[in-house]
C-alpha positions in Angstrom: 0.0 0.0 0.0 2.9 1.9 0.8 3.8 1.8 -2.8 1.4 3.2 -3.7 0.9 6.1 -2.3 4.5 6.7 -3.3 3.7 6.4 -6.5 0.9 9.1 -6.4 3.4 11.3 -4.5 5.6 10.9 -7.1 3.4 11.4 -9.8 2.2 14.4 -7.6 5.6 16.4 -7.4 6.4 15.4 -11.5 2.8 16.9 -12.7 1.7 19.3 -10.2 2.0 22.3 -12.9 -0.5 20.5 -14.9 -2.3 19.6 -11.4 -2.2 23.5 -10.8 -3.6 24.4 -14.1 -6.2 22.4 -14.0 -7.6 23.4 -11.0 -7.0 27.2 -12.0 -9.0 26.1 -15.3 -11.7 24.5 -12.7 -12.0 27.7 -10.5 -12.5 30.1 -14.1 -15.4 27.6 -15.5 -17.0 27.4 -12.2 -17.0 30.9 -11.8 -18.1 31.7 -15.5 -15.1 33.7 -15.7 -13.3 31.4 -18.0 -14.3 32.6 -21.6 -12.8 36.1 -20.9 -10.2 35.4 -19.0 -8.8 32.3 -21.1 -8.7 34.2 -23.9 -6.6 37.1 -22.8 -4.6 34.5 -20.9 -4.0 31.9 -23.9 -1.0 34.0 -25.6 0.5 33.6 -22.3 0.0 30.0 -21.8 1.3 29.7 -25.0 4.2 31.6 -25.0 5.1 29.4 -21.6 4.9 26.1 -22.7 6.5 26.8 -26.5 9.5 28.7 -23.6 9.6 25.9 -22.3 10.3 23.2 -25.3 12.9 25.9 -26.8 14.5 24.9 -23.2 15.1 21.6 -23.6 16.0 21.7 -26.9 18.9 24.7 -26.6 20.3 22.6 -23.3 20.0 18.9 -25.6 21.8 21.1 -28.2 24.4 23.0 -26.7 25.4 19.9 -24.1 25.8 18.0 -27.3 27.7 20.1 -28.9 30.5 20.4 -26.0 30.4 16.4 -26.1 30.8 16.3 -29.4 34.1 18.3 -29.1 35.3 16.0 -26.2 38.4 13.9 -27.5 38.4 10.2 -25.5 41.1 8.1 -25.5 40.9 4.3 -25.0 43.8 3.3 -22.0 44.9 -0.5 -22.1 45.8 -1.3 -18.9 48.6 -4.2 -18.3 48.6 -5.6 -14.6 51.6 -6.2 -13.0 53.3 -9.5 -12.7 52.3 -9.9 -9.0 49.4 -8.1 -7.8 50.1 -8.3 -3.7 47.9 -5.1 -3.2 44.0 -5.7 -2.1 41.3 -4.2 -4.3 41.7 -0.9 -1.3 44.6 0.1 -4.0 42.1 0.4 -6.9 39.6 2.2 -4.8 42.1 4.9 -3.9 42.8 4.7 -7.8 39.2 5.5 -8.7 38.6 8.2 -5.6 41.3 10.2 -7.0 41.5 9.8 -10.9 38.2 9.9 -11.8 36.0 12.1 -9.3 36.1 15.0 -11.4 32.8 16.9 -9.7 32.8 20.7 -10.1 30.3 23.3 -10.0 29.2 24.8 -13.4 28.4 28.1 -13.5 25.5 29.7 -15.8 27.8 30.4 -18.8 29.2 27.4 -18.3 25.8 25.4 -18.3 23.7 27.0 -20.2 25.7 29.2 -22.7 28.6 26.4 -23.1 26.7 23.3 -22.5 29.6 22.3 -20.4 29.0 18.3 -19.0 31.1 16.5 -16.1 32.9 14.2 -17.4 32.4 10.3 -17.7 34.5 7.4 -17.3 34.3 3.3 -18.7 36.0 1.3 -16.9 36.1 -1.7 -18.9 37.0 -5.7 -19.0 37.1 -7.1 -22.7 37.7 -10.8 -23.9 38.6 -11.2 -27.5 39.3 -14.8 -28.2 39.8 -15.9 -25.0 42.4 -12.9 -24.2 41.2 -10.8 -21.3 42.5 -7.3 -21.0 41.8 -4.4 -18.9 40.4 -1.2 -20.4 39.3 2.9 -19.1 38.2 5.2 -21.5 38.9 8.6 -20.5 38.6 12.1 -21.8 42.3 12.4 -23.3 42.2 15.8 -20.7 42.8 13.8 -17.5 44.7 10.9 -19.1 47.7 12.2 -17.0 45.9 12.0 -14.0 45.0 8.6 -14.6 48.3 7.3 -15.3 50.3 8.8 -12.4 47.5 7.8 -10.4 47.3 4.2 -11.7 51.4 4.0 -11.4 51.3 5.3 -7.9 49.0 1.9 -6.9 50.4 -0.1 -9.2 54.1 1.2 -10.0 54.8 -2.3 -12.1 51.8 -1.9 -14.7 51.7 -0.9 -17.8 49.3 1.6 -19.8 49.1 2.6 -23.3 46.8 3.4 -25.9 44.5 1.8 -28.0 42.1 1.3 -30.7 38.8 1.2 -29.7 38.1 -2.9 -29.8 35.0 -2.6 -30.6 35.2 -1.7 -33.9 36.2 -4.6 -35.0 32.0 -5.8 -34.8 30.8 -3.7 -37.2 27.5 -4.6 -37.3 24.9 -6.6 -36.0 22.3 -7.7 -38.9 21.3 -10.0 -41.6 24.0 -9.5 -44.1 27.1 -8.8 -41.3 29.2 -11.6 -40.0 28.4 -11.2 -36.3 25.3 -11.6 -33.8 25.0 -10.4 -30.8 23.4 -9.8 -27.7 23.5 -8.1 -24.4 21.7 -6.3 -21.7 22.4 -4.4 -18.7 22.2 -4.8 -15.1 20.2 -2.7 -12.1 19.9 -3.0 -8.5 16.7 -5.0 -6.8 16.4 -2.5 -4.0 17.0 1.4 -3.6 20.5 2.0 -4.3 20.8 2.8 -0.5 21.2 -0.6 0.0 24.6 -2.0 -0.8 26.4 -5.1 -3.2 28.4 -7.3 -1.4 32.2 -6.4 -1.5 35.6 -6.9 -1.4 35.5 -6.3 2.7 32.7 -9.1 2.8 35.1 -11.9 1.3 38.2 -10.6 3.7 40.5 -8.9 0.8 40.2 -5.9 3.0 42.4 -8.0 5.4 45.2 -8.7 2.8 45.1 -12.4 3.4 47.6 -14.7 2.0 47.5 -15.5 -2.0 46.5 -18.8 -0.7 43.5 -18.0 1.3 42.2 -15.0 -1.0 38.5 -16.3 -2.4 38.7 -12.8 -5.2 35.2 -12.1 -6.9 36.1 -11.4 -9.9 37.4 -14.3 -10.6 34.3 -15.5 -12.1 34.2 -12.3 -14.9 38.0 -13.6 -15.5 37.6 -17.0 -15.5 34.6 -17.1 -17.8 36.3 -14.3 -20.3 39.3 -16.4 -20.9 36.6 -19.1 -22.0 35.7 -17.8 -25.1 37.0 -19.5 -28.5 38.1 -18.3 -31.8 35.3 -16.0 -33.4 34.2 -15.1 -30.0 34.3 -11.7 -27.9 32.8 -10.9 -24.9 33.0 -7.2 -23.3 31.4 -5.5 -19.5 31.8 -1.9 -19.3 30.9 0.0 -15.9 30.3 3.7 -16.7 30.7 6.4 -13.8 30.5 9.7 -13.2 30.4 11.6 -9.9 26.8 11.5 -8.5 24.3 14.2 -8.9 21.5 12.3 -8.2 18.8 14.4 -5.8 15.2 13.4 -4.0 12.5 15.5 -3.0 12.8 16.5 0.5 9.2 15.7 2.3 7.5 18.5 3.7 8.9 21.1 1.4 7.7 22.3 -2.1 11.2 22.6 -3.9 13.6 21.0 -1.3 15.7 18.4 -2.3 18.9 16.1 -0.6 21.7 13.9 -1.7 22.1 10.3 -2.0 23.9 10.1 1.4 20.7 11.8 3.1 18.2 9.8 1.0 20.0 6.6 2.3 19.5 7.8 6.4 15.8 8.5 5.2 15.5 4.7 3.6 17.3 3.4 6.9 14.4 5.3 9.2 11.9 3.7 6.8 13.1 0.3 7.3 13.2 0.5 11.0 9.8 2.5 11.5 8.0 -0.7 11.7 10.2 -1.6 14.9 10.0 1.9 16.7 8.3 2.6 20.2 7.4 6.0 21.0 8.2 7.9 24.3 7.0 10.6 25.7 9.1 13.3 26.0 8.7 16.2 28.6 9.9 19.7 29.0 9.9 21.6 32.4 7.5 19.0 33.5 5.1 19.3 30.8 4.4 17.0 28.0 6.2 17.7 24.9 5.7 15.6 21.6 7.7 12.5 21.5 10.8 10.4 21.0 11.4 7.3 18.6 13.4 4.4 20.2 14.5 1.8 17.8 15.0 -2.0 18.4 16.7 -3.5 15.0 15.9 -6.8 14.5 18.7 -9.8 14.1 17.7 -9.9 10.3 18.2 -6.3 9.8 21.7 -6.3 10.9 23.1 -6.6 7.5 21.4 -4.1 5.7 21.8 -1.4 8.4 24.9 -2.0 8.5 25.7 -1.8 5.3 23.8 1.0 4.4 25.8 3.3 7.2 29.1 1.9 5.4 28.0 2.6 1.6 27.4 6.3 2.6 30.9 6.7 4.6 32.8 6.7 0.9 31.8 8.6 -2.0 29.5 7.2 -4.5 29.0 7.6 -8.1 25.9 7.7 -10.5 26.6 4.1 -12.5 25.1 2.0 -15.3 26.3 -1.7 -16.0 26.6 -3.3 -19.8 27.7 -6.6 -20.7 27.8 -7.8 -24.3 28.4 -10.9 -26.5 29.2 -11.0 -30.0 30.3 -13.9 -32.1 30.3 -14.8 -35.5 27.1 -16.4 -36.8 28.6 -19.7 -37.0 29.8 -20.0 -33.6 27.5 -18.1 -31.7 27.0 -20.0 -28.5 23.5 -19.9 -26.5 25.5 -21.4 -23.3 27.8 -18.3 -23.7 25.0 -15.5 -23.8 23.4 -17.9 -20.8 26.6 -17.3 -18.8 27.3 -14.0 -19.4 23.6 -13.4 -17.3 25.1 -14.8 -14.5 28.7 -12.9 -13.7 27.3 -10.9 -11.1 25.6 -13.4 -8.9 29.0 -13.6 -6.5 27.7 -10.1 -5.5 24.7 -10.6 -4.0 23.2 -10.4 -0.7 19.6 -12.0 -0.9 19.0 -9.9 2.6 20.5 -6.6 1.3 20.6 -6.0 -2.3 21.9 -7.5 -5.6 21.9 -6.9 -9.1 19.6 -8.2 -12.0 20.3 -8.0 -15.4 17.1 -6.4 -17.4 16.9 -4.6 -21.3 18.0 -8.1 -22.9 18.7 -7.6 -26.5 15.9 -10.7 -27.0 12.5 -12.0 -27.7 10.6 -10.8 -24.4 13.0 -7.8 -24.5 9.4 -5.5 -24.5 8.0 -7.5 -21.7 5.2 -7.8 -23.8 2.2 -10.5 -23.9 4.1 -11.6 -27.4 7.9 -12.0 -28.4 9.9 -9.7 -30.9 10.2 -11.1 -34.1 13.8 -12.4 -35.1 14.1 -8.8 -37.5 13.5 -7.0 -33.9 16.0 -8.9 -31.8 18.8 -8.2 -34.9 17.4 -4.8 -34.3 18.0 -4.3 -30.3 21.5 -6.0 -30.9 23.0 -3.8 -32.7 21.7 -0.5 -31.0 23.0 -2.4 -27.9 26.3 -2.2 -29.7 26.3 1.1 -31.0 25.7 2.0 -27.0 28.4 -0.3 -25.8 30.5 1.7 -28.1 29.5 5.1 -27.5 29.3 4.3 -23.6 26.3 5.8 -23.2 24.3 5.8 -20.2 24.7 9.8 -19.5 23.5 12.5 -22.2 21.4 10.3 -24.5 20.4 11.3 -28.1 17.3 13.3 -28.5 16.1 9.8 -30.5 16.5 7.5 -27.4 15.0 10.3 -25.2 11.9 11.2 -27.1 11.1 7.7 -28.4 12.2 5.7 -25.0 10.4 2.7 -23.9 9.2 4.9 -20.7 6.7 6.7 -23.4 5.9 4.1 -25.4 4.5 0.6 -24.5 5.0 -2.5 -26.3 2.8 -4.2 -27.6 0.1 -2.3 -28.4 -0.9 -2.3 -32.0 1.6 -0.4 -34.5 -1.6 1.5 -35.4 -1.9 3.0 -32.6 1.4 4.1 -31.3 5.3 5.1 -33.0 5.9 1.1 -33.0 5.0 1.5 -36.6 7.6 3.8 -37.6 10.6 2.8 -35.3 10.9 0.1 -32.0 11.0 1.8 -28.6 14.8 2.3 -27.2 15.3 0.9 -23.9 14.9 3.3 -21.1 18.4 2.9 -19.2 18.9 3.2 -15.6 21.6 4.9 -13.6 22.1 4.0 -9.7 24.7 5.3 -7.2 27.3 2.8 -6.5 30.1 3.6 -4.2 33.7 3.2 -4.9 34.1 0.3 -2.8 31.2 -1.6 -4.2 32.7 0.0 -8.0 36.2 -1.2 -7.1 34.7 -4.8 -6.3 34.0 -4.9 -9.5 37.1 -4.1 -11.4 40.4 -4.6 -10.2 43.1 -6.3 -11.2 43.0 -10.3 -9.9 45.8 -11.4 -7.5 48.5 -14.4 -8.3 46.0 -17.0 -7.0 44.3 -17.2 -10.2 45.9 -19.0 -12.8 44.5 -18.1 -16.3 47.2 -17.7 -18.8 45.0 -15.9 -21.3 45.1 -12.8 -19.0 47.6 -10.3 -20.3 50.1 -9.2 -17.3 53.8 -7.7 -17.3 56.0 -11.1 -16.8 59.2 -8.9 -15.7 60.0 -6.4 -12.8 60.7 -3.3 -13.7 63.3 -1.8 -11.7 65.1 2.1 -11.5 68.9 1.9 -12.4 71.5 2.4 -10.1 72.6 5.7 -9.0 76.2 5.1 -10.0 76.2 4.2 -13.1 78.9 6.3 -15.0 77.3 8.9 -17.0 
């Protein structure tokens, strides 16, 4: 029930112009005053709402426009022979390489179109050969290597061509098929994944005794045979996610906030109230909370996802193959790589905006032609890493607008398929780091590129 009167709140603080104008409109007819009033008022409406779609438009176009003249650079990155370090190292990597947050001014963001920047951090299998990828705006690529040498001294990182350009397309006359999808979170993004700290890396345990989750994502890359590629891309940015603060018209808080709000909500249920007096006379009340056993987990690790600094993420995982060996166990797999981060009790993610026959959730599948379709505009995102600033096309004609299936009579379905409608959630750098980092010594897969020598500075006395 709870639900939904959220959803009627939520409906309330999107529409309540329209809310406003219709009960204006209401208040004119009942008072017969609308005839001469609406008339004289009607330029104005008009003016308004036609302001208002020149808006969007001018901030689509000019943020465009300053992506458009951003220059991205894709960084291979080589481990070192012997990663000793815990996944901690790469979470310092990604706290201070790429958090790039600043505050935009109005030339800036409205004149300029000026955008924070975005980062992919990537893991790619082509043929079995597993390699280690971030795509970076070629302004910070400094930043990112010092940074990455100054966790890692021994690893390697140069530049690349963009690997997936080698798929060039995904229909009836190219070589390949594919398919993919991408990945949300079950619960509110105040609860957390299970990390690194849950399995004990935190501890720096012995090669022997490390149990690494990403193991899994490596093992099952390496798998892949000839003709086959298989690619995950995590894609962050700094997190500007905001809520509506209850009990205000236009207030609104962070994530962190929003996650203490979610925590009071879980444990309202087990709350007693107490009276609370002032100079001997009654005054309102206090709550006093008695968490559960079966809470314990998710309270806990809600106060520890808001203790680091989170980012606004969206997860992709793709298979492509040529038609001949296309595997269906393969794609099945692929579904799966995430499951060594769940916690049933707290929160996990599930992969939805398959690139397949129930891809509309509709009462009939997508015909072959439409899963060809989906495929490849799943590629041409993978490749553009898109998640943030989407084309006017994918905003305006987004599966959030249009429902599928209705009859292609009666709605754009006709003229051109839906585009999924992507999510972004705030992950935290620890939960982010969990899930890209370079795999310790324990794992044995030969297919995974790493530096086989030390490097090591030359003596000091070494005649000139």
């Amino acid at each position: 029930m709870s639900e939904f009167f959220d959803a009627i709140e939520d409906g309330i603080k999107e529409y309540w112009p329209w809310f406003l104008a219709g009960i204006l409109v209401f208040l004119l007819w009942q008072f017969n005053l609308l005839s001469g009033f609406f008339r004289e008022l009607l330029p104005l409406i008009g003016v308004i709402i036609l302001g208002k779609i020149a808006w969007i438009f001018w901030l689509h176009y000019i943020q465009q426009n300053f992506i458009s003249g951003i220059d991205f650079v894709l960084l291979e990155i080589i481990p070192p022979r012997d990663v000793l370090r815990s996944p901690k190292a790469m979470e310092l990597f990604i706290t201070n390489a790429l958090y790039h947050q600043s505050n935009k001014g109005g030339k800036e963001e409205y004149w300029q179109g000026a955008v924070w920047f975005w980062f992919s951090l990537e893991i790619a299998s082509i043929e079995g050969q597993v390699h280690f990828y971030i795509r970076t705006p070629t302004r910070v690529r400094g930043l990112i290597e010092t940074q990455m040498y100054a966790q890692y001294p021994q690893a390697q990182i140069k530049a690349v061509e963009d690997y997936t350009l080698a798929v060039d397309e995904i229909s009836k006359d190219s070589a390949w098929n594919g398919w993919g999808c991408e990945f949300k979170l079950e619960k509110h993004e105040a609860y957390p994944i299970k990390t690194y700290v849950d399995f004990g890396l935190d501890k720096d345990p012995k090669e022997e005794y490390k149990v690494d989750p990403i193991s899994p994502v490596i093992e099952l890359f390496s798998s892949m045979q000839k003709g086959e590629q298989m690619w995950m891309q995590i894609v962050i940015m700094p997190t500007k996610k905001t809520w509506h603060t209850h009990g205000t018209l236009f207030g609104k808080h962070d994530w962190v906030e929003e996650s203490k709000i979610q925590i009071k909500k879980l444990l309202l249920p087990y709350a007693r109230q107490n009276k609370k007096y002032v100079n001997g006379k009654e005054a309102g009340y206090t709550l006093e909370f008695r968490t559960p056993d079966f809470l314990d987990n998710a309270i806990e690790g809600m106060n520890a996802k808001t203790s680091k600094i989170g980012f606004d993420t969206g997860i992709r995982v793709y298979y492509a193959a040529k038609k001949e060996v296309f595997n269906m166990s393969s794609r099945r797999n692929l579904r799966l790589i995430f499951r060594q981060y769940a916690k049933p009790d707290v929160n996990q993610l599930l992969r939805f905006n398959s690139t397949q026959g129930d891809a509309y959730s509709g009462v009939f599948t997508a015909s072959p032609k439409t899963v060809m379709l989906l495929a490849n505009r799943m590629l041409k995102e993978y490749r553009e890493r898109s998640f943030f600033h989407e084309s006017l096309r994918q905003k305006i004609f987004s599966q959030s607008r249009f429902r599928w299936p209705i009859p292609d009579v009666f709605t754009v379905d006709a003229i051109i398929k839906a585009y999924f409608h992507t999510h972004t959630f705030v992950l935290n750098v620890e939960e982010i780091a969990t899930m890209w980092h370079f795999p310790g010594q324990i794992l044995k897969v030969p297919t995974l590129e790493r530096i086989e020598s030390k490097e090591a500075s030359p003596p000091t006395n070494l005649p000139m």
